[in-house]
C-alpha positions as CSV (number, residue, x, y, z in Angstrom):
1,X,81.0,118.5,101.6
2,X,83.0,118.8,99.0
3,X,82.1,118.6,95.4
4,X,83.4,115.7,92.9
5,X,86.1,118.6,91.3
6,X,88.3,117.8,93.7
7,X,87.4,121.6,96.1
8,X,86.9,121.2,99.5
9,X,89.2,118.0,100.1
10,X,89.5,116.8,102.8
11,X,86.0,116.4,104.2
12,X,84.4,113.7,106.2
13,X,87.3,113.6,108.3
14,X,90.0,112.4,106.4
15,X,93.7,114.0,107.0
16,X,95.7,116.4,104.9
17,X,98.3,114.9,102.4
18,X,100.7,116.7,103.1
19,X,103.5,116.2,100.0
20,X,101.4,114.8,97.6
21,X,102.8,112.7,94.8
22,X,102.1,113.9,91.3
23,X,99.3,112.1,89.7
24,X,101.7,111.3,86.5
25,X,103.1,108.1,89.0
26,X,99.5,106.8,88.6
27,X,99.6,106.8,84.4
28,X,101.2,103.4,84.2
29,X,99.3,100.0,84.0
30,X,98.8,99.0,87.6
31,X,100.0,95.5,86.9
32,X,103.4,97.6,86.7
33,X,103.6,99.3,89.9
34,X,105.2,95.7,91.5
35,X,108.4,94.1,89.9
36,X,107.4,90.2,89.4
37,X,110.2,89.4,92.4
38,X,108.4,92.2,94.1
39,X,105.0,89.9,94.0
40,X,106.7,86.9,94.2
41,X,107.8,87.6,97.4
42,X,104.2,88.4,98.6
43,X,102.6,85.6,97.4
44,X,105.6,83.0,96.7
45,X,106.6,80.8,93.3
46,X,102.4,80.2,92.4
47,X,102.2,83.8,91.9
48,X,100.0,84.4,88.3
49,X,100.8,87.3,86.6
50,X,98.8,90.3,86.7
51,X,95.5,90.5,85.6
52,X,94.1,94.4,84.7
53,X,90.6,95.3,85.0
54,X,88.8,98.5,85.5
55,X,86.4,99.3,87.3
56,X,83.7,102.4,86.5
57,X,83.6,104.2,89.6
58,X,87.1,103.8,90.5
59,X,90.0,103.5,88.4
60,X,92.2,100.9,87.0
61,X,93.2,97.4,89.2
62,X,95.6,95.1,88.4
63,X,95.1,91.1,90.7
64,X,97.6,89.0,91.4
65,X,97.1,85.6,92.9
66,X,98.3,82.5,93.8
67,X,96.0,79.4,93.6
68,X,98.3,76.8,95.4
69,X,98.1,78.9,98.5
70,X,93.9,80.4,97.8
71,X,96.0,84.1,98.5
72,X,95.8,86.9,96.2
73,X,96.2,90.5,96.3
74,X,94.8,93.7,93.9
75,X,96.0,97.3,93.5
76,X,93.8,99.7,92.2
77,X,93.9,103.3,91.4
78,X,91.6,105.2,92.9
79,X,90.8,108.2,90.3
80,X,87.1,108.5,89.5
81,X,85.7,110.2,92.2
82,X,88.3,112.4,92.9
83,X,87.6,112.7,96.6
84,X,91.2,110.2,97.5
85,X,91.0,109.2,101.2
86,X,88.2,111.3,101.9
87,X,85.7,108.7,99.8
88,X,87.2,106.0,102.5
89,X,86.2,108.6,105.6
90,X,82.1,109.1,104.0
91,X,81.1,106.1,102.3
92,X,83.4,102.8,103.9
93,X,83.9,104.0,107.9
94,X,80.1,103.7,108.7
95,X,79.6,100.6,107.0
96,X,82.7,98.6,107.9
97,X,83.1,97.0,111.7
98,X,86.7,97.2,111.4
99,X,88.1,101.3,110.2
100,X,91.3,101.9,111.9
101,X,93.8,105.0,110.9
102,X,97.3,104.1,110.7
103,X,100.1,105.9,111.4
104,X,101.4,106.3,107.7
105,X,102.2,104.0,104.7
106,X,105.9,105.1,103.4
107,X,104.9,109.0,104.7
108,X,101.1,109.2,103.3
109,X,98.1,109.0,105.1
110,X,96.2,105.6,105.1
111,X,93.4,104.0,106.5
112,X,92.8,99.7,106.9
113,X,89.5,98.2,107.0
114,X,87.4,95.3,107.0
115,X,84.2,93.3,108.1
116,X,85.3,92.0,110.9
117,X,88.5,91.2,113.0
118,X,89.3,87.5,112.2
119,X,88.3,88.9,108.5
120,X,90.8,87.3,105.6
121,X,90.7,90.1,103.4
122,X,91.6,93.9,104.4
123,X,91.6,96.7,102.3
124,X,94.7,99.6,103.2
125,X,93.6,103.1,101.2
126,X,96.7,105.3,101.0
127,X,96.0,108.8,100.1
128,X,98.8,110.0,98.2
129,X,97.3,113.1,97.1
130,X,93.7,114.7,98.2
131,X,92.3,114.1,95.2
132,X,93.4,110.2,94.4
133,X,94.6,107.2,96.4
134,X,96.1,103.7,95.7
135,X,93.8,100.7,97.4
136,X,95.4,97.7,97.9
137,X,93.6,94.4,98.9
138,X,94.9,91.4,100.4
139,X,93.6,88.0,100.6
140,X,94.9,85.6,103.1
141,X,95.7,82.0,101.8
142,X,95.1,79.3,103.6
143,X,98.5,79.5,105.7
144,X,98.6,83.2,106.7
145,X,94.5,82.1,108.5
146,X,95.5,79.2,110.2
147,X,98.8,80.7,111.6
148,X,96.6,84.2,112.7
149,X,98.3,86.6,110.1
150,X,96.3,89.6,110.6
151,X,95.1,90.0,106.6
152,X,95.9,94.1,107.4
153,X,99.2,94.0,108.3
154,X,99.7,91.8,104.9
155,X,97.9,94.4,103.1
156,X,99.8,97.2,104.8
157,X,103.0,95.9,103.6
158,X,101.9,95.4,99.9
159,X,100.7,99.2,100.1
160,X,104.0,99.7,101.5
161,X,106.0,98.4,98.6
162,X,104.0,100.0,96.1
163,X,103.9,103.6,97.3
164,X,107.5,102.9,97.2
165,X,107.5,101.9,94.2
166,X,105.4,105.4,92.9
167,X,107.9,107.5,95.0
168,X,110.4,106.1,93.4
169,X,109.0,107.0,90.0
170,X,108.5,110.2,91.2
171,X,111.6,110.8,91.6
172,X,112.8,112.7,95.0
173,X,110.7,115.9,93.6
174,X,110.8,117.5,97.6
175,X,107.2,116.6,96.7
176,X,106.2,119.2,94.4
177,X,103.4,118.3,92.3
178,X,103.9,118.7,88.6
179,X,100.9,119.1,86.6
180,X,101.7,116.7,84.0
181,X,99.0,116.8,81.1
């Protein structure tokens, strides 16, 4: 296995990122990584502002909700650990009944999971380097469960809009990582 320095990434399964994005993109608040149209059109005119916390063995999160509709959403910074997607892979696929792989969120690596199918909140980890990823997750309100919204494909297109977003700050780099700091 690998050891919390960040050698031997990937383990436990987890894929490659190929073109990572330099962790620099990650320095910013995480209530900052969404414009407030951006989650306005997520979770409509309720939307609160964003809310940071951190948490220990993570990294920093930033919640947005909307209380009219029970929906919400957080985005969170995976950093602590060090082991990016590969934490997902050891600790999160044997203990959720939902762990799918999905194709790729805006180019990177990600993985979706849950407790169960009919679940209303989904977790998408995108790995957008080895070492770190961004974790995204979504809430359904009370419309997006009675009209069969499948909470991961709402949390797949947050996840989508914010590695956008951090590509974006990266500027088109050809995805060379710069060692900032």
């Amino acid at each position: 296995m690998g050891s919390p320095h960040g050698s031997g990434l990937p383990h436990s399964g987890a894929p490659v990122v190929v073109d990572p994005l330099p962790e620099s993109v990650l320095s910013d608040h995480p209530c900052e990584v969404l414009t407030p149209e951006q989650v306005r059109a997520v979770l409509g005119t309720g939307a609160s502002e964003g809310r940071r916390r951190d948490l220990g063995s993570v990294g920093p999160v930033c919640d947005w909700g909307n209380k009219e509709r029970f929906s919400g959403f957080a985005v969170g910074f995976s950093v602590v650990s060090r082991q990016g997607l590969s934490a997902q892979y050891a600790n999160t696929k044997p203990q959720k009944a939902v762990f799918r792989e999905l194709d790729s969120v805006a180019g990177f690596p990600a993985v979706a999971f849950k407790d169960s199918e009919d679940e209303i909140v989904c977790t998408v980890a995108v790995g957008i380097a080895n070492e770190y990823s961004v974790v995204t997750v979504v809430t359904l309100g009370l419309e997006g469960e009675s009209d069969g919204t499948d909470s991961c494909v709402a949390a797949e297109t947050v996840s989508e809009i914010v590695v956008e977003n951090l590509k974006a700050k990266a500027g088109d780099d050809g995805g060379v990582v710069r060692r900032d700091r």
